[in-house]
DRENPA-3360 file (N, C-alpha, C; in nm, 2 decimals, always signed):
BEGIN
1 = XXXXXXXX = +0.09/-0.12/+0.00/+0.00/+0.00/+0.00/+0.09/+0.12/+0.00 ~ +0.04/+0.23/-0.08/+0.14/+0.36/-0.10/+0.11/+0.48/+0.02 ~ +0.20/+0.52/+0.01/+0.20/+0.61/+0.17/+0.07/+0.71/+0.15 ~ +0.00/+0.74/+0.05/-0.12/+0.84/+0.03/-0.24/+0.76/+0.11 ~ -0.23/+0.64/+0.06/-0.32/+0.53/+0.09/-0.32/+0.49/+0.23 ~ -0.17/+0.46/+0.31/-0.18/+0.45/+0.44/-0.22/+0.58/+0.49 ~ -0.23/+0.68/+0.48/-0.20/+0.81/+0.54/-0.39/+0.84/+0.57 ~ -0.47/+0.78/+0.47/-0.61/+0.78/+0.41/-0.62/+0.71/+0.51;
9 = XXXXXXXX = -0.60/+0.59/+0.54/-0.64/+0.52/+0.63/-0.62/+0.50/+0.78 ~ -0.53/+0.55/+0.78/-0.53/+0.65/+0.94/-0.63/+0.74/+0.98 ~ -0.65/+0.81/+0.85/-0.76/+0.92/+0.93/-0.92/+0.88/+0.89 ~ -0.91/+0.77/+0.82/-1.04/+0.68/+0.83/-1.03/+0.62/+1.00 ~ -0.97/+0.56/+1.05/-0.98/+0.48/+1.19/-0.98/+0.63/+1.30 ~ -0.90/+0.69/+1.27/-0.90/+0.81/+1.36/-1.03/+0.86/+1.37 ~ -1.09/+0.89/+1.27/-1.21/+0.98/+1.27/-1.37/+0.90/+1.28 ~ -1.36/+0.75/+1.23/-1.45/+0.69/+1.30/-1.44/+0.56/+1.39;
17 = XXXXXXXX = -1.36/+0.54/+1.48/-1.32/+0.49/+1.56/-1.42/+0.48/+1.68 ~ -1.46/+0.56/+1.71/-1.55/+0.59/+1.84/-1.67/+0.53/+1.74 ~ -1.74/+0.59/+1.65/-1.83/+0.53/+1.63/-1.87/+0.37/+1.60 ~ -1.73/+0.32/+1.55/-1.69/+0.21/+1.51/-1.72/+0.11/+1.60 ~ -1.67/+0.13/+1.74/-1.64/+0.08/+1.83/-1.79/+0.12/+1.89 ~ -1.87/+0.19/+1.89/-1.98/+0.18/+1.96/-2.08/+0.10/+1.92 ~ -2.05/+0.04/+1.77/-2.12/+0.02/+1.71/-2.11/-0.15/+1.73 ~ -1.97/-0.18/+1.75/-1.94/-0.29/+1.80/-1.98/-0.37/+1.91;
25 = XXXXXXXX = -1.97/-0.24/+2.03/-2.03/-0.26/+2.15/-2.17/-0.32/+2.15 ~ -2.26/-0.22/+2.09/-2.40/-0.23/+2.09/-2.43/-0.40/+2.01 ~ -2.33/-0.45/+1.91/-2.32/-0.60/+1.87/-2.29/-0.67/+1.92 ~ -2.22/-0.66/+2.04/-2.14/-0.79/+2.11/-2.18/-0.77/+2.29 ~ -2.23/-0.65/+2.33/-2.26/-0.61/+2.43/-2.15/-0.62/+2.61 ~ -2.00/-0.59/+2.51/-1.89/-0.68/+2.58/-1.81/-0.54/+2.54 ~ -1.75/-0.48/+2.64/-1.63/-0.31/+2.59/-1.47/-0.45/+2.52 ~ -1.45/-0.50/+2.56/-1.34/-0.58/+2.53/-1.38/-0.68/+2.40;
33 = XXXXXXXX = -1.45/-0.76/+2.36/-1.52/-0.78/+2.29/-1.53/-0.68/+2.16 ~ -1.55/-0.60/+2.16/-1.60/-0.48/+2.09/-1.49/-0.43/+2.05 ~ -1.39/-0.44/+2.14/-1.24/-0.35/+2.11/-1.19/-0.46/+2.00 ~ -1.21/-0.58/+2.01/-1.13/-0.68/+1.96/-1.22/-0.68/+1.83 ~ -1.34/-0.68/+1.79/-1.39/-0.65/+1.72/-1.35/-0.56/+1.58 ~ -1.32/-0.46/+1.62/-1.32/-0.33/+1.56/-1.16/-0.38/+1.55 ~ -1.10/-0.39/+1.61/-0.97/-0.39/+1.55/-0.94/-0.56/+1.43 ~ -1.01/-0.61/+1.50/-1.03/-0.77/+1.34/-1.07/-0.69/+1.24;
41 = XXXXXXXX = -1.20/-0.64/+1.25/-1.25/-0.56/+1.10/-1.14/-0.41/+1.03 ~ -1.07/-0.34/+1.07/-0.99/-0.31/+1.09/-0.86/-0.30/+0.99 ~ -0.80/-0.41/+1.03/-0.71/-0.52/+1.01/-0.77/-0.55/+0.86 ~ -0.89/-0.64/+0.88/-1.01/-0.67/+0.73/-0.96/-0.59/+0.60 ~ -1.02/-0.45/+0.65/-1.04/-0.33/+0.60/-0.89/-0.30/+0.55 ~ -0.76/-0.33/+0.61/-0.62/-0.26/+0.56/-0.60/-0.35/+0.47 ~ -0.64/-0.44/+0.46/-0.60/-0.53/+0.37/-0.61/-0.51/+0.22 ~ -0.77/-0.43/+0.27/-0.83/-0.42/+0.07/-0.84/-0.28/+0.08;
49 = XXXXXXXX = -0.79/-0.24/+0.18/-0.84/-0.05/+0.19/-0.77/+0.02/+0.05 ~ -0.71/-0.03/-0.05/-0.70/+0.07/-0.18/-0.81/+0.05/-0.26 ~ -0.90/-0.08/-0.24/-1.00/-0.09/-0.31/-1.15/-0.03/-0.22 ~ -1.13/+0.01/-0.10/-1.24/+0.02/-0.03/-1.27/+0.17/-0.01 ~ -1.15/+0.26/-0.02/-1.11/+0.35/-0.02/-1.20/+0.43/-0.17 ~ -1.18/+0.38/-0.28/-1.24/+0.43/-0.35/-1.42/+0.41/-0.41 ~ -1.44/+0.35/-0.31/-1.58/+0.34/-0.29/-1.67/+0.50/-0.26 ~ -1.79/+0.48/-0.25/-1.84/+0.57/-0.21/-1.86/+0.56/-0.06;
57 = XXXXXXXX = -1.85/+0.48/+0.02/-1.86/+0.47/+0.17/-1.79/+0.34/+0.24 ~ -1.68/+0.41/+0.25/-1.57/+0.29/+0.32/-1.65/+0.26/+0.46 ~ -1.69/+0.35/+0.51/-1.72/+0.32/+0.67/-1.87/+0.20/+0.63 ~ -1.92/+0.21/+0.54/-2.05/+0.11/+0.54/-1.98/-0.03/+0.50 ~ -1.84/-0.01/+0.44/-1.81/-0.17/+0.45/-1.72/-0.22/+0.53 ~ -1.67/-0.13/+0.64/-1.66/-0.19/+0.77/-1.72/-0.21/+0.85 ~ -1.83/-0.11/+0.86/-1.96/-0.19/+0.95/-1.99/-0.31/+0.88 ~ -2.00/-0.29/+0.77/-2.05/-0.49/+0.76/-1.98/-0.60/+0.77;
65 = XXXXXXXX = -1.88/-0.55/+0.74/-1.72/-0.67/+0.87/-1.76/-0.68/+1.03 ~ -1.78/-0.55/+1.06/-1.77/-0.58/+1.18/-1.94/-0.72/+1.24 ~ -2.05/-0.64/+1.18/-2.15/-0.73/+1.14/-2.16/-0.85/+1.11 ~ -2.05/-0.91/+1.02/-2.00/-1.03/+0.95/-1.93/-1.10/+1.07 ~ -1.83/-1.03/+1.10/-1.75/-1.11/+1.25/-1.88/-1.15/+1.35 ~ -1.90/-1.03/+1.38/-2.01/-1.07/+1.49/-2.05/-1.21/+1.50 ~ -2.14/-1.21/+1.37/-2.24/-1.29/+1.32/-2.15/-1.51/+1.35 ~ -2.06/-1.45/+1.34/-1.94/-1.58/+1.28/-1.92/-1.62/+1.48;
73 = XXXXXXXX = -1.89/-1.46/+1.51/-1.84/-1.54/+1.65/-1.94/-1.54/+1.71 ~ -2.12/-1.53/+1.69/-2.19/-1.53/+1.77/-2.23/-1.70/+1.76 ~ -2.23/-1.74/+1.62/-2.24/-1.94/+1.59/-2.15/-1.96/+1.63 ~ -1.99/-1.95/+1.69/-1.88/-2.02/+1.73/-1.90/-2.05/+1.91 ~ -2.01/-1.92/+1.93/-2.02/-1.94/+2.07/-2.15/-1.96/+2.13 ~ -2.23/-2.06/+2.04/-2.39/-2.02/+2.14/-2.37/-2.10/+2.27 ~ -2.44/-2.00/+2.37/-2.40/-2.04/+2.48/-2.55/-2.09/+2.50 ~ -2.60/-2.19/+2.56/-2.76/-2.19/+2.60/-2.75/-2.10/+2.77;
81 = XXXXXXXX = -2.86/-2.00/+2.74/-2.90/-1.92/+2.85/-3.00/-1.93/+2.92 ~ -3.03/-1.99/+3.07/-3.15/-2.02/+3.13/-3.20/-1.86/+3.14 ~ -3.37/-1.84/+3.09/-3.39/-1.73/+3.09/-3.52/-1.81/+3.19 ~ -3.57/-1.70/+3.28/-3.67/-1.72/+3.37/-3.75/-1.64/+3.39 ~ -3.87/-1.64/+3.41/-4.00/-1.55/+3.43/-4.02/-1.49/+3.55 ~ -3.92/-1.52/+3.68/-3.89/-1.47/+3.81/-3.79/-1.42/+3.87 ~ -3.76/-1.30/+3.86/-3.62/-1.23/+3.92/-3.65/-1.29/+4.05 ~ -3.48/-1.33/+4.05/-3.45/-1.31/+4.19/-3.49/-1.26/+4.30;
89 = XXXXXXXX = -3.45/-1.15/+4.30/-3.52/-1.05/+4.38/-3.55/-0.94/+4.34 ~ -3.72/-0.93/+4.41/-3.76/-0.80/+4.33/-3.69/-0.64/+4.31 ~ -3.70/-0.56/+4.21/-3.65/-0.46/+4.19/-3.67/-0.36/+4.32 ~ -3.62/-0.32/+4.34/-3.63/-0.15/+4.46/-3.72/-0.07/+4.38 ~ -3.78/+0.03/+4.47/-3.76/+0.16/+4.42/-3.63/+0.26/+4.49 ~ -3.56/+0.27/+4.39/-3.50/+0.34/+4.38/-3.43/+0.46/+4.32 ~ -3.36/+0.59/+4.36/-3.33/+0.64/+4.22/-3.24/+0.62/+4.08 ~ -3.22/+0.48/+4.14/-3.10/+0.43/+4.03/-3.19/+0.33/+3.92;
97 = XXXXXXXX = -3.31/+0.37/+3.93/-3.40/+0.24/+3.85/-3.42/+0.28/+3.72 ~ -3.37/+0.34/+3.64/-3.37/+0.38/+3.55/-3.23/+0.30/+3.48 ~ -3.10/+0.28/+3.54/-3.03/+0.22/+3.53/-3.04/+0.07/+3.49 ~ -3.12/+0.05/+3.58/-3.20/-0.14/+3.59/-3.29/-0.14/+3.46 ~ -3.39/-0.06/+3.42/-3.48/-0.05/+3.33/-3.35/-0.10/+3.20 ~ -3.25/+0.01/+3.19/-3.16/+0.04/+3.06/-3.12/-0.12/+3.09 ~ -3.03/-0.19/+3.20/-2.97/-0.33/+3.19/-3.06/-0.37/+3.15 ~ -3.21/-0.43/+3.18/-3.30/-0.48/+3.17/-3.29/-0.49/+3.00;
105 = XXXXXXXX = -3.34/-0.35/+2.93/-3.35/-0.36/+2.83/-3.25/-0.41/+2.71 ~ -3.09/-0.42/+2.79/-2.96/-0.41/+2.71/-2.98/-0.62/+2.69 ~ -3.01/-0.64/+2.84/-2.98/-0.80/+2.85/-3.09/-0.86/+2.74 ~ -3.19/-0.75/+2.73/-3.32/-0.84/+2.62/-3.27/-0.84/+2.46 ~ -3.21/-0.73/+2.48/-3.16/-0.69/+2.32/-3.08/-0.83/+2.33 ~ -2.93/-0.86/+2.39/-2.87/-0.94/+2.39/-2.89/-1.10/+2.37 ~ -3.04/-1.11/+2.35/-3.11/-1.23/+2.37/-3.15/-1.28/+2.18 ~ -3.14/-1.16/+2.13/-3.17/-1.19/+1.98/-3.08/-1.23/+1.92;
113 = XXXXXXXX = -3.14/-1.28/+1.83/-3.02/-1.34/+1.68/-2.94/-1.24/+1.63 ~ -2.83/-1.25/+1.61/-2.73/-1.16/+1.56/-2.78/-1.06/+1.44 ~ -2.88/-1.11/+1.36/-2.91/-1.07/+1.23/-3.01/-0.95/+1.30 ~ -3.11/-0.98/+1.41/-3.23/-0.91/+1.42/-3.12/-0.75/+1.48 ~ -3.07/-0.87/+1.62/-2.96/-0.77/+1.67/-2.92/-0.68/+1.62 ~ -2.87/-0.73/+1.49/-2.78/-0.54/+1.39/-2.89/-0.50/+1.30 ~ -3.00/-0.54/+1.29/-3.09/-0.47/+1.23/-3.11/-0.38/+1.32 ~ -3.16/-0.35/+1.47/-3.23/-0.30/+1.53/-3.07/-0.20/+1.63;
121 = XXXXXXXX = -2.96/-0.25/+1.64/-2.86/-0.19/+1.65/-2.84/-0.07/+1.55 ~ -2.81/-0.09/+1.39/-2.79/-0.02/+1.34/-2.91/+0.08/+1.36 ~ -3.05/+0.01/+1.29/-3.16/+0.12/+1.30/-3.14/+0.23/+1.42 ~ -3.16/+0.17/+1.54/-3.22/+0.28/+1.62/-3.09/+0.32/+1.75 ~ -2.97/+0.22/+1.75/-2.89/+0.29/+1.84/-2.80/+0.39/+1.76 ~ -2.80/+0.35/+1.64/-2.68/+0.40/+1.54/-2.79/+0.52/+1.40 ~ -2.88/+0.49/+1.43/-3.01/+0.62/+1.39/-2.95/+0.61/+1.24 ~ -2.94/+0.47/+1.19/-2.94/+0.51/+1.01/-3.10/+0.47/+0.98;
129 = XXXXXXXX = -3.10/+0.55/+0.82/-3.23/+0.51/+0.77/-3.25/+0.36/+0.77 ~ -3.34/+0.33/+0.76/-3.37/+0.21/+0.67/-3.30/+0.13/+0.57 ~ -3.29/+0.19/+0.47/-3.21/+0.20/+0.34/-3.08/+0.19/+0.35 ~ -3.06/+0.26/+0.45/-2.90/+0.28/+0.47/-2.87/+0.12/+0.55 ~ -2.97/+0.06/+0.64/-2.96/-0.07/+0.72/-2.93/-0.17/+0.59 ~ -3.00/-0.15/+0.52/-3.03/-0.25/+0.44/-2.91/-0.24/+0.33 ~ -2.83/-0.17/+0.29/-2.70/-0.17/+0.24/-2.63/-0.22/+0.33 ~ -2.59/-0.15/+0.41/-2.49/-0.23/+0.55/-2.49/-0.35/+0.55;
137 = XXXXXXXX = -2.58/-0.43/+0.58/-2.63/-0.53/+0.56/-2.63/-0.65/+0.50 ~ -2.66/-0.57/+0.33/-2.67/-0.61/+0.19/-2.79/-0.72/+0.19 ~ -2.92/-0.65/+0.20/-3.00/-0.71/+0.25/-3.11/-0.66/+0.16 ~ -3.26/-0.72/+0.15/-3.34/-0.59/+0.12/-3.43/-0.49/+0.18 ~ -3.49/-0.39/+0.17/-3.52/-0.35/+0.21/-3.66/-0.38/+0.34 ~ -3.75/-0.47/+0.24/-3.84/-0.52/+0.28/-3.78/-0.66/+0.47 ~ -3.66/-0.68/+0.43/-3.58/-0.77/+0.54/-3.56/-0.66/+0.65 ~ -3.53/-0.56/+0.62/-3.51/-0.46/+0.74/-3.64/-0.48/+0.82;
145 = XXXXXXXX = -3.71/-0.45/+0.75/-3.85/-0.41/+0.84/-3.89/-0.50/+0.91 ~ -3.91/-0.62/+0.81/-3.92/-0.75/+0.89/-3.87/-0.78/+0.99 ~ -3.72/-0.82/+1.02/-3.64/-0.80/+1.11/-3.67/-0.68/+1.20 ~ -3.70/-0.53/+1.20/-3.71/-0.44/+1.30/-3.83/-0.52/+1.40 ~ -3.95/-0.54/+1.32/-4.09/-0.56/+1.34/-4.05/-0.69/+1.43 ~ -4.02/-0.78/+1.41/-4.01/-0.88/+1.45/-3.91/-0.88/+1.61 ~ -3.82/-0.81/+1.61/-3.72/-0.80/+1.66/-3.79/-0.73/+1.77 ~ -3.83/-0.60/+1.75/-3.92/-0.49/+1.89/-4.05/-0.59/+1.93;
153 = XXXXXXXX = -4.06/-0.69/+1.84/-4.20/-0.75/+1.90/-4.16/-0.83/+2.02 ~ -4.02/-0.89/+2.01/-3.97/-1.00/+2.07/-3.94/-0.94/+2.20 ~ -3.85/-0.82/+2.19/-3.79/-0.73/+2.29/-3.95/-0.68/+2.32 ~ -4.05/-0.67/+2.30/-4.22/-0.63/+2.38/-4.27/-0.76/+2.49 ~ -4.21/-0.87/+2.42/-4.25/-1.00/+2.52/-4.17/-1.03/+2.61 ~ -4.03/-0.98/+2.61/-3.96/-1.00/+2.69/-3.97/-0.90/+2.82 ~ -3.96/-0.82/+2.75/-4.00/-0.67/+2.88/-4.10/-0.65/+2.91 ~ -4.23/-0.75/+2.92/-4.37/-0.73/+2.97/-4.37/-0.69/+3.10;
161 = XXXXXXXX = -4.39/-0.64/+3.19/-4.37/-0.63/+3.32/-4.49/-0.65/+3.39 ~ -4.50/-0.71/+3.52/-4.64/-0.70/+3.56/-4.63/-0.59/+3.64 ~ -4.76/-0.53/+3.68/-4.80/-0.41/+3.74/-4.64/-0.35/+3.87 ~ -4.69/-0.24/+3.84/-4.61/-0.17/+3.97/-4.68/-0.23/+4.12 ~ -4.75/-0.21/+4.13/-4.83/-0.24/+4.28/-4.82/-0.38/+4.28 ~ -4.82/-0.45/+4.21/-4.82/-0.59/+4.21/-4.65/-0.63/+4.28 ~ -4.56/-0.58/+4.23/-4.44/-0.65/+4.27/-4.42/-0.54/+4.43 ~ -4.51/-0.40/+4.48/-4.47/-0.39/+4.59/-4.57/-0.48/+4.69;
169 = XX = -4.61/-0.52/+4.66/-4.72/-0.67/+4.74/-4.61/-0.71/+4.81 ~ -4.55/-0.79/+4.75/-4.41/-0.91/+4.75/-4.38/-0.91/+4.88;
% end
């Protein structure tokens, strides 16, 4: 690679690095994980970066490495997870329960298939269009929605809660 080209590709990592990496996070739901992530796709990306470079959006075909990895080390690792319909112990009121709501919601996300996961990662933590999901992706359009639809329905069953007054009974 010619020094114009590495020089390009420094300030590609430099300048979306953070987003890169958040983007990873919100896929793997792990900061170490995520680092390791981003730096595989990365790596990916130096390899072909004279051809990726001249694309219209290099950063869309690293998100879909990083997407692609995911996806690879999420079949290398399924873990079976006992999920249960009774916490432990009931939540507090507290003022930190906004905090518990956000884990609450992070662990349900974490429960989906990889594919729904970066559907609904990219859509709504990473606020691209539709359209734009569905290139990243390389998908069609009609799969996005499907996958969103499907995916918030899943994350709606999982986060049903029963009443407030009901769990201060307890």
């Amino acid at each position: 690679m010619n020094a114009e080209a590495e020089e390009q590709f420094r300030e590609f990592v430099t300048a979306r690095w953070h987003a890169l990496l958040r983007t990873a996070y919100l896929l793997t739901g792990d900061h170490g994980q995520a680092e390791d992530l981003v730096q595989t796709a990365l790596v990916r990306a130096h390899r072909h970066w004279t051809r990726i470079r001249r694309s219209d959006a290099p950063e869309v075909y690293v998100r879909r490495i990083l997407v692609n990895l995911n996806n690879s080390r999420w079949r290398r690792k399924r873990v079976a997870e006992q999920v249960t319909d009774v916490l432990p112990e009931p939540p507090s009121a507290d003022p930190h329960a906004a905090y518990d709501v956000r884990d609450e919601l992070w662990s349900a996300v974490l429960t989906l298939p990889p594919r729904m996961r970066s559907v609904l990662v990219l859509r709504y933590f990473e606020d691209l269009p539709e359209a734009e999901v569905a290139r990243v992706l390389d998908c069609s359009l009609g799969t996005v929605k499907s996958q969103t639809s499907r995916g918030l329905d899943r994350l709606r069953a999982v986060l049903e809660r029963e009443p407030e007054t009901a769990r201060r009974d307890r």
